[in-house]
Residue frames as qw, qx, qy, qz and C-alpha x, y, z in Angstrom:
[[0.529, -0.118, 0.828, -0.140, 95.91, 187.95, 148.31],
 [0.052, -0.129, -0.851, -0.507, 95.01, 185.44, 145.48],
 [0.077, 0.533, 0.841, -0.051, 91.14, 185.36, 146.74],
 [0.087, 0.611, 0.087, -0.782, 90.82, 189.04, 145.75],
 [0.080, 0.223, -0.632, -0.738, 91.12, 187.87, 142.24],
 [0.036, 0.176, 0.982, 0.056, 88.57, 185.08, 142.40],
 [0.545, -0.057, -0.394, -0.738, 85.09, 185.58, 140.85],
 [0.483, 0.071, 0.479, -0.730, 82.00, 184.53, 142.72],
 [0.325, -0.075, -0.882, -0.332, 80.50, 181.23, 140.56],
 [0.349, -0.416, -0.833, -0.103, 76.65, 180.34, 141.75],
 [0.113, -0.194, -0.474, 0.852, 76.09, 183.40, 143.69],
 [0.253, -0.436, -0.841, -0.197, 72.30, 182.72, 143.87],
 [0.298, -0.404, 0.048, -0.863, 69.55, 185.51, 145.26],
 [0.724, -0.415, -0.320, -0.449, 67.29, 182.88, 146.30],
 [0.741, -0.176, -0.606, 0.229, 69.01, 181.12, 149.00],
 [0.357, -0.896, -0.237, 0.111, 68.94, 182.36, 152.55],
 [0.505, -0.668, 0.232, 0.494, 72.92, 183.10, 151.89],
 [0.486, 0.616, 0.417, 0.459, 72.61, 183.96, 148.36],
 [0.149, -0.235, -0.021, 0.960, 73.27, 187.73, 147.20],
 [0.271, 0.681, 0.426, -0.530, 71.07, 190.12, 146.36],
 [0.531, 0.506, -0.316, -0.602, 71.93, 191.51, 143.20],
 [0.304, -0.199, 0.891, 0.272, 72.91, 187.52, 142.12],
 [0.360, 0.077, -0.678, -0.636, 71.45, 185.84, 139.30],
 [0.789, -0.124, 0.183, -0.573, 67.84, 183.66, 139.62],
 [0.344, -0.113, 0.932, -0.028, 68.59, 180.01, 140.22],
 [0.645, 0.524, 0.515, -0.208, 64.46, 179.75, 139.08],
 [0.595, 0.725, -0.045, -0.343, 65.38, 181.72, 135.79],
 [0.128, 0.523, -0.820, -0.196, 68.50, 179.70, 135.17],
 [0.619, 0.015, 0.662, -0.423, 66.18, 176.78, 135.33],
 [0.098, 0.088, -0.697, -0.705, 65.17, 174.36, 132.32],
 [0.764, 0.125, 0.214, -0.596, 61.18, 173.46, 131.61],
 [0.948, 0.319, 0.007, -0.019, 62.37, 170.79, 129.16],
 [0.792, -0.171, 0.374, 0.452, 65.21, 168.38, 128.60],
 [0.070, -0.562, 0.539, 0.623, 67.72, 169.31, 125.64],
 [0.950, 0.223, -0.096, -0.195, 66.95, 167.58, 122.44],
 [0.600, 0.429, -0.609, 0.292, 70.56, 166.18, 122.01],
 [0.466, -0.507, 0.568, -0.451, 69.90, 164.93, 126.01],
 [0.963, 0.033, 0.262, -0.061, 69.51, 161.16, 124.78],
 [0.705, 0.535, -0.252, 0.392, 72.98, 161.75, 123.10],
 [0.361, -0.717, 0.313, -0.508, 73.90, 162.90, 126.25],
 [0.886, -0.296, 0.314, -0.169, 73.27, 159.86, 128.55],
 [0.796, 0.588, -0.125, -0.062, 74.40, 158.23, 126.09],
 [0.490, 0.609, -0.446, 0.437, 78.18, 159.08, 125.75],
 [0.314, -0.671, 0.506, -0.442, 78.24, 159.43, 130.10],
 [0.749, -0.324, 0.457, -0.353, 77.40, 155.79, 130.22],
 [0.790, 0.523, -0.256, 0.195, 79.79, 154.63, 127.69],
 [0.087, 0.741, -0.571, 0.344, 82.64, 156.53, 129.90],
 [0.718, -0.170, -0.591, 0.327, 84.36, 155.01, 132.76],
 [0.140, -0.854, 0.128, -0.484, 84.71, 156.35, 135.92],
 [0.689, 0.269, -0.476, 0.477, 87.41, 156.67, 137.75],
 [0.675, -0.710, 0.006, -0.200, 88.10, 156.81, 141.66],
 [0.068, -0.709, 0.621, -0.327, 91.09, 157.25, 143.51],
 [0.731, -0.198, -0.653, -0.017, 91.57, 153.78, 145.77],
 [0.462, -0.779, 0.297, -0.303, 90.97, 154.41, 149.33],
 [0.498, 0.223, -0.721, 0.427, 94.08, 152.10, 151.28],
 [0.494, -0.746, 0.149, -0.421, 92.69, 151.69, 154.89],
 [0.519, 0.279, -0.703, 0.398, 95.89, 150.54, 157.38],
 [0.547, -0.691, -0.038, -0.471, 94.35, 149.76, 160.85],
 [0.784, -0.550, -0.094, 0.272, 97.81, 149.08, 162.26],
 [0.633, 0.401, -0.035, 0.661, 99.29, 151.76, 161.29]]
């Protein structure tokens, strides 16, 4: 099956359904922003964001 290929992504120790050998969530952690994190914001709140459009038909 395809899900035999698929690689595990976020497979965390600490949570109660985490794995054991997984990686620390705490050590993947940052103490401090980025410096280039005010260039950050920055550019996300220039963007636009886009959203499907919900259609609701309540006589259909």
């Amino acid at each position: 099956m395809i899900f035999d290929k698929l690689s595990i992504v976020g497979g965390f120790r600490e949570p109660a359904y985490g794995s054991a050998d997984g990686s620390s969530i705490r050590a993947a952690a940052r103490m401090a922003a980025p410096a280039y994190e005010g260039d950050l914001v920055g550019y996300l709140r220039a963007g636009t964001a886009l959203s499907p459009r919900l259609r609701l038909c309540l006589t259909c």
